[in-house]
VODREN-461210 format. One record per residue (C-alpha): residue number from 1; residue in three letters; x, z, y; chain. Coordinates in nm, 3 decimals. Layout:
% residues N
   pos   code      east        up     north   unit
   NUM    ALA         X         Z         Y      A
...
//
This chain:
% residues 260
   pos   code      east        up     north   unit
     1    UNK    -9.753    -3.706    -5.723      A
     2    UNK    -9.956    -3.688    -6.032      A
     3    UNK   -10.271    -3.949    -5.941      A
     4    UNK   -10.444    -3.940    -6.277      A
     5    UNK   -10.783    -3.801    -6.294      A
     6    UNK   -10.923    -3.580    -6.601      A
     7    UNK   -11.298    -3.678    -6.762      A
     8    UNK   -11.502    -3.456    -6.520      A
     9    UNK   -11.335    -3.575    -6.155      A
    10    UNK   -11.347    -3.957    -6.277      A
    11    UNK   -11.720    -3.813    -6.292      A
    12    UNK   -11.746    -3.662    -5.990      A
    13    UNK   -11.571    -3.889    -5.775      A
    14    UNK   -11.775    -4.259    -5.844      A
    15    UNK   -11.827    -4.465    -5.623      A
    16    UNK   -12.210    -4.452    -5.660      A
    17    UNK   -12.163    -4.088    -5.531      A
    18    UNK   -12.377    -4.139    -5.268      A
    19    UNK   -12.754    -4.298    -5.465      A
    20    UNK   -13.064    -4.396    -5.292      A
    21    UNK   -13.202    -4.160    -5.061      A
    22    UNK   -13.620    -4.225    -4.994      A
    23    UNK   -13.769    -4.332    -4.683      A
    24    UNK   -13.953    -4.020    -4.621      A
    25    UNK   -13.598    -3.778    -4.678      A
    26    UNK   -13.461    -3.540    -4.375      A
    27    UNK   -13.229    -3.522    -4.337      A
    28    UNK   -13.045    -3.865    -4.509      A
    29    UNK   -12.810    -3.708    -4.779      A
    30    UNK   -12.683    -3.781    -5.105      A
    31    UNK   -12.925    -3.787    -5.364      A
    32    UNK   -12.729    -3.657    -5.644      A
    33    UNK   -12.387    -3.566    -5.715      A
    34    UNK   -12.296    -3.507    -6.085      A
    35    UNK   -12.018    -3.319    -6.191      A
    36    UNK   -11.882    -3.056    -6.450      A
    37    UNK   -11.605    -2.885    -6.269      A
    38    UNK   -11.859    -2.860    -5.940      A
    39    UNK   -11.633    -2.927    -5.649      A
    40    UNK   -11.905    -3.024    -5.432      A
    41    UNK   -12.222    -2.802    -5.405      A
    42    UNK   -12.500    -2.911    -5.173      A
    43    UNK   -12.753    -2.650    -5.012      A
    44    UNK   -13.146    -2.693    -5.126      A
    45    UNK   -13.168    -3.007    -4.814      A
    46    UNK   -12.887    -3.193    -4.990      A
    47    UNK   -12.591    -3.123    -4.747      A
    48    UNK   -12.300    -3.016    -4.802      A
    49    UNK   -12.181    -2.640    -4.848      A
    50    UNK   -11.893    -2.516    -4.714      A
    51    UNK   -11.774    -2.098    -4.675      A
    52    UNK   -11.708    -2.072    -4.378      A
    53    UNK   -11.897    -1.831    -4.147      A
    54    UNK   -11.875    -1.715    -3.733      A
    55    UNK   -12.107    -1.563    -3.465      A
    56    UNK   -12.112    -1.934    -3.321      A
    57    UNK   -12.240    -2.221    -3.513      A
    58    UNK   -12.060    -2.579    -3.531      A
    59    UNK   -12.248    -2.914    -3.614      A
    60    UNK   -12.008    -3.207    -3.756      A
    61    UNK   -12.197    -3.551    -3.821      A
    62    UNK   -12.098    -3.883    -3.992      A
    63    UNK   -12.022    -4.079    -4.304      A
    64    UNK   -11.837    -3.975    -4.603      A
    65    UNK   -11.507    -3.941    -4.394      A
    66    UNK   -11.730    -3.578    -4.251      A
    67    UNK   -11.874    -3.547    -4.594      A
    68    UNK   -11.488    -3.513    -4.722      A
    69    UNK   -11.573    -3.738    -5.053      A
    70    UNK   -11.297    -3.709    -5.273      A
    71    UNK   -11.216    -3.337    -5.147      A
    72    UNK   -11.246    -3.009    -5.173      A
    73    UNK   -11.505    -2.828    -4.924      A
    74    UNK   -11.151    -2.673    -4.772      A
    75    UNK   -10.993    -2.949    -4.750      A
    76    UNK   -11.253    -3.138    -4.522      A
    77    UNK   -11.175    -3.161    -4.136      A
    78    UNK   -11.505    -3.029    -4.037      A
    79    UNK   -11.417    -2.691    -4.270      A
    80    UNK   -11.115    -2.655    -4.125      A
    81    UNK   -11.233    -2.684    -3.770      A
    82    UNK   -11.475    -2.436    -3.827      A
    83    UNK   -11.222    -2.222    -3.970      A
    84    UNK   -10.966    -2.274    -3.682      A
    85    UNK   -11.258    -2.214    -3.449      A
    86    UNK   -11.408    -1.876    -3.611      A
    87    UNK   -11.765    -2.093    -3.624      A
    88    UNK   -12.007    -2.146    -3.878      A
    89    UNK   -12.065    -2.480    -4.019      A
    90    UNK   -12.324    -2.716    -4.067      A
    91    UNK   -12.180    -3.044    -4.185      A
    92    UNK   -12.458    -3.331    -4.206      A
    93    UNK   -12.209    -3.625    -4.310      A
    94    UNK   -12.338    -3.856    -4.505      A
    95    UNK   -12.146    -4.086    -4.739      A
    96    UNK   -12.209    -4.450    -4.639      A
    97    UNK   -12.406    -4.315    -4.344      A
    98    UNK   -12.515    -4.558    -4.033      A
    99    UNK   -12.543    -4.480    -3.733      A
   100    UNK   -12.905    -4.443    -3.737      A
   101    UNK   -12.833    -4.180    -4.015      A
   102    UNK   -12.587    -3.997    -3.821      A
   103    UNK   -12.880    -3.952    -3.535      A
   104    UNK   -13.143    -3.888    -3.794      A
   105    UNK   -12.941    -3.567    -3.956      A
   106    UNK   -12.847    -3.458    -3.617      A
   107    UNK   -13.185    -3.429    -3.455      A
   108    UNK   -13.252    -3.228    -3.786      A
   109    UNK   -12.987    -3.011    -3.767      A
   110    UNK   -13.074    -2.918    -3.408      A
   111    UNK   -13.442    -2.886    -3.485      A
   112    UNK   -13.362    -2.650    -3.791      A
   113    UNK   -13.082    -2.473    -3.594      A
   114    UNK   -12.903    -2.270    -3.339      A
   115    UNK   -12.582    -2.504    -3.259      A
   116    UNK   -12.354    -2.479    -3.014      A
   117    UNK   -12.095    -2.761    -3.076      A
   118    UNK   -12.126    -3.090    -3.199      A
   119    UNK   -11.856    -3.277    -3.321      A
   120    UNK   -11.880    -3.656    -3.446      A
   121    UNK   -11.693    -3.910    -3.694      A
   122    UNK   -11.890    -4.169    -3.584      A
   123    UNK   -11.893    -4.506    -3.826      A
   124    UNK   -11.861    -4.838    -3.757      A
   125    UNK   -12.224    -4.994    -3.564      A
   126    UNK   -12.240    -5.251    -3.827      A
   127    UNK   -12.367    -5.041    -4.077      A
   128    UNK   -12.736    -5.137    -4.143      A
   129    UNK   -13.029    -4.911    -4.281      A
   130    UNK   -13.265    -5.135    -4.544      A
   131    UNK   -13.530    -5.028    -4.741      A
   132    UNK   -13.600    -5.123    -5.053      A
   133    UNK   -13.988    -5.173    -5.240      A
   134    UNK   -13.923    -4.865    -5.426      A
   135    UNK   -13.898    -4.679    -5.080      A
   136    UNK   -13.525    -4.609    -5.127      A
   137    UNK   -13.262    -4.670    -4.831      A
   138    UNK   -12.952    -4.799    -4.829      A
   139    UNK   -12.694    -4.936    -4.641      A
   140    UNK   -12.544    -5.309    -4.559      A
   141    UNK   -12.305    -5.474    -4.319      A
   142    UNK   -12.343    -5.712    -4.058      A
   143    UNK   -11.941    -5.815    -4.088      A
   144    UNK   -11.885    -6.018    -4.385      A
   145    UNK   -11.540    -5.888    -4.385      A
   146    UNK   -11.649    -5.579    -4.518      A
   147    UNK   -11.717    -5.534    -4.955      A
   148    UNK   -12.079    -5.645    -5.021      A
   149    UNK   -12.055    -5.526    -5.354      A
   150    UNK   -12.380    -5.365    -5.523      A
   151    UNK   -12.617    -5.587    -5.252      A
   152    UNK   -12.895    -5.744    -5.431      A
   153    UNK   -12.891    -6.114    -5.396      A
   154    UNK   -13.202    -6.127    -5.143      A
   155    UNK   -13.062    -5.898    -4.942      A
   156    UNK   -12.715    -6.092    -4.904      A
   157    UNK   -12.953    -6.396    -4.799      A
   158    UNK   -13.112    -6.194    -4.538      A
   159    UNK   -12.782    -6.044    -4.388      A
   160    UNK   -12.653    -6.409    -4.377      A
   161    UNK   -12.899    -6.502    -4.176      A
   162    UNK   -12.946    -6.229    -3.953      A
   163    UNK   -12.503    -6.243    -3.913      A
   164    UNK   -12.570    -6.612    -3.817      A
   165    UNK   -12.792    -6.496    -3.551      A
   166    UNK   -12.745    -6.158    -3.443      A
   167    UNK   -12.361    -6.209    -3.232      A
   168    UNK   -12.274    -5.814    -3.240      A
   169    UNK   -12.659    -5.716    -3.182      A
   170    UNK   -12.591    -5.476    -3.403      A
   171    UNK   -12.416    -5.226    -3.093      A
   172    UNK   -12.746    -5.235    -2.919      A
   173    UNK   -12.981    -5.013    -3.159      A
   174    UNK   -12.676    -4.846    -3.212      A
   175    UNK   -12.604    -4.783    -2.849      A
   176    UNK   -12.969    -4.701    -2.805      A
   177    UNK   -12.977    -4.415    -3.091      A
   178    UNK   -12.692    -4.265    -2.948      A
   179    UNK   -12.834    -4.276    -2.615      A
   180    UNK   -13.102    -4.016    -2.746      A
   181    UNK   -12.880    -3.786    -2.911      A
   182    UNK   -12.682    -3.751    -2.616      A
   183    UNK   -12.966    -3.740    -2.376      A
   184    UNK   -13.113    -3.462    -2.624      A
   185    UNK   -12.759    -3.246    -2.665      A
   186    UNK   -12.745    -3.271    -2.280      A
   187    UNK   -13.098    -3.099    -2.239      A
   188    UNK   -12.988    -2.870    -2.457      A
   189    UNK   -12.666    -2.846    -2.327      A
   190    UNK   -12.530    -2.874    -2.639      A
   191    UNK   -12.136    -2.973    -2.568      A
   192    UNK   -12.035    -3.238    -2.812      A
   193    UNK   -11.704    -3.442    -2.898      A
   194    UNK   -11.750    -3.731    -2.978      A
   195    UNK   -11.481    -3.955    -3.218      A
   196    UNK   -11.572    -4.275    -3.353      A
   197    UNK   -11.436    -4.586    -3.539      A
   198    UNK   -11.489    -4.923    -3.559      A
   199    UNK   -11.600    -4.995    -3.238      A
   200    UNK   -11.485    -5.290    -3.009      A
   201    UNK   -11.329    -5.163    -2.688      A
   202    UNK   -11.606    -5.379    -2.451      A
   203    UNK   -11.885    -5.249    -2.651      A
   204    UNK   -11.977    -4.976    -2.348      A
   205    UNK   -11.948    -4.668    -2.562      A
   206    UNK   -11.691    -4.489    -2.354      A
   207    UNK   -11.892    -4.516    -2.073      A
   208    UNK   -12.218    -4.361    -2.268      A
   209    UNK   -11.999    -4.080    -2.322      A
   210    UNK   -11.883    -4.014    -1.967      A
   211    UNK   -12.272    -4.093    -1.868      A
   212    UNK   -12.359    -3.816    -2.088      A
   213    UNK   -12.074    -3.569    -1.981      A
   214    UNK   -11.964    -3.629    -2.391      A
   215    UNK   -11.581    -3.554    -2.435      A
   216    UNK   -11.373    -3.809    -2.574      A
   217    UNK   -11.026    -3.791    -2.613      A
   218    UNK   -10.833    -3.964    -2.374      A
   219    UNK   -10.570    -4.097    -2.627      A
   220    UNK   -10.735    -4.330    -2.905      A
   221    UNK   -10.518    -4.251    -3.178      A
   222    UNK   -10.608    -3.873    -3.181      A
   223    UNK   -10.953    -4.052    -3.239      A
   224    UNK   -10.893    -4.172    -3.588      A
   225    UNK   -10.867    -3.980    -3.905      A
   226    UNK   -10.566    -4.136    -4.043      A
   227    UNK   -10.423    -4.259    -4.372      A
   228    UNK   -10.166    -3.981    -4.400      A
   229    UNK   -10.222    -3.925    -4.791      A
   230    UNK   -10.568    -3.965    -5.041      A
   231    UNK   -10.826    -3.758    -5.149      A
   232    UNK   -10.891    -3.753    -5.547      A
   233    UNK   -11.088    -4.095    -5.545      A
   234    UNK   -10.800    -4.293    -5.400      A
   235    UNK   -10.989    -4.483    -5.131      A
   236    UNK   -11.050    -4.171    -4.862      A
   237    UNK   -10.835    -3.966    -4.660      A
   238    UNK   -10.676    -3.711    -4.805      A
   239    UNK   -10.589    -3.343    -4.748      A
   240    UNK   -10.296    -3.397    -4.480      A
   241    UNK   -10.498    -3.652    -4.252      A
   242    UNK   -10.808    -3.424    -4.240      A
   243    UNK   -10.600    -3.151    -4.137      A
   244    UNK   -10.418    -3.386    -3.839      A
   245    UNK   -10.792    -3.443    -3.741      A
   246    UNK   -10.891    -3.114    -3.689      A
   247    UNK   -10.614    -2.995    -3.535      A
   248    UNK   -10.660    -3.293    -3.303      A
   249    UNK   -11.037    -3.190    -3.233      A
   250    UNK   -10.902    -2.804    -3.223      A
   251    UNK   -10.673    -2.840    -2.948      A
   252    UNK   -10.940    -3.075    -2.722      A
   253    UNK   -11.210    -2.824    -2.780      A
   254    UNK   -10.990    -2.558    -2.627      A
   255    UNK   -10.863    -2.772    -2.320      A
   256    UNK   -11.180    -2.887    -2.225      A
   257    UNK   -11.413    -2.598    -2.329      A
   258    UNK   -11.312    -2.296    -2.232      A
   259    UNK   -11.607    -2.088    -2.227      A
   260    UNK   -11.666    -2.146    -2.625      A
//
């Protein structure tokens, strides 16, 4: 497979794909994504477009994984859910989204919207708003494991001492935004799927879901978007592993909502 990239995609697909949002944006998207050969368009609130129209309206949420950086708008599992479904889409993933992002573009989305399915990629909890003097967010991680490139040096001082303190805090705001979305899809009754990664098994997040009458998939694997090939950028999933994913979220949809 030919990997090389011409002038315009090395363009299009950097890494700083995703700039500094302000405080005061809704919902949380990109700021700007430059390009010449325009594979990604965003609408006038900064999500992403995708062609894809039905009488029904879908609702995918999460990081750059729902986003589909490095792909085509086709190519990206939530499009081709939609598609398999017959639904229209409104896709508010975010690259390098948080949690607290993920909940943020959701309760716009249903404020600005008539939805009738919601279906996550959650990210990991330890993803970490911060805002910065100039009233721009963006995102850090409580695990150390994770890059920490592109942090200024006083805020790498502050996550090492909150880390040292904080012993996996991090799933209880997390826990508690999600709490709210749920609690708000249920009064709407809103279905919603919810997939996720990155979460420890005793962090209580299964048994949100079930509180909430959120489906889950029983088997863990179906889950996970998984490495099957790359998108253009080389470090997300590619074309093959979004399409596992939606057929994945396809097939529970239509076991365990059958009035859709």
């Amino acid at each position: 497979m030919d990997t090389s990239m011409t002038k315009s995609q090395k363009i299009f697909f950097t890494k700083d794909v995703m700039g500094l949002p302000n405080i005061s944006q809704f919902p949380r998207t990109p700021k700007a994504l430059i390009t010449t050969d325009e594979k990604i368009k965003l609408d006038k609130n900064g999500i992403r477009q995708h062609n894809v129209r039905g009488t029904k309206t879908l609702l995918t949420v999460g990081c750059s994984h729902t986003f589909g950086q490095g792909l085509e708008s086709k190519d990206v599992w939530a499009h081709k859910l939609a598609e398999m479904l017959q639904f229209n889409l409104i896709n508010v993933g975010t690259p390098g989204a948080s949690v607290g992002i993920c909940t943020t573009n959701l309760l716009w989305a249903i404020e600005n919207y008539d939805i009738d399915l919601v279906v996550w990629y959650c990210p990991t909890p330890d993803r970490l708003e911060f805002y910065r003097n100039d009233k721009s967010i963006s995102t850090t991680y409580a695990s150390n494991t994770l890059r920490e490139s592109g942090d200024p040096k006083n805020v790498l001082k502050w996550k090492n001492l909150y880390v040292a303190g904080m012993n996996k805090s991090h799933y209880i705001p997390a826990l508690q935004m999600l709490r709210q979305s749920f609690s708000l899809l249920k009064f709407k009754n809103i279905p919603s799927v919810f997939n996720f990664w990155g979460w420890d098994k005793s962090s209580g997040l299964i048994s949100l879901c079930n509180e909430y009458n959120v489906i889950v998939n029983d088997d863990p694997q179906q889950r996970l978007l998984h490495d099957r090939d790359r998108a253009l950028d080389n470090e997300h999933f590619g074309v093959i592993s979004h399409e596992e994913f939606a057929k994945n979220n396809y097939n529970l949809i239509k076991n365990q909502l059958t009035n859709l």
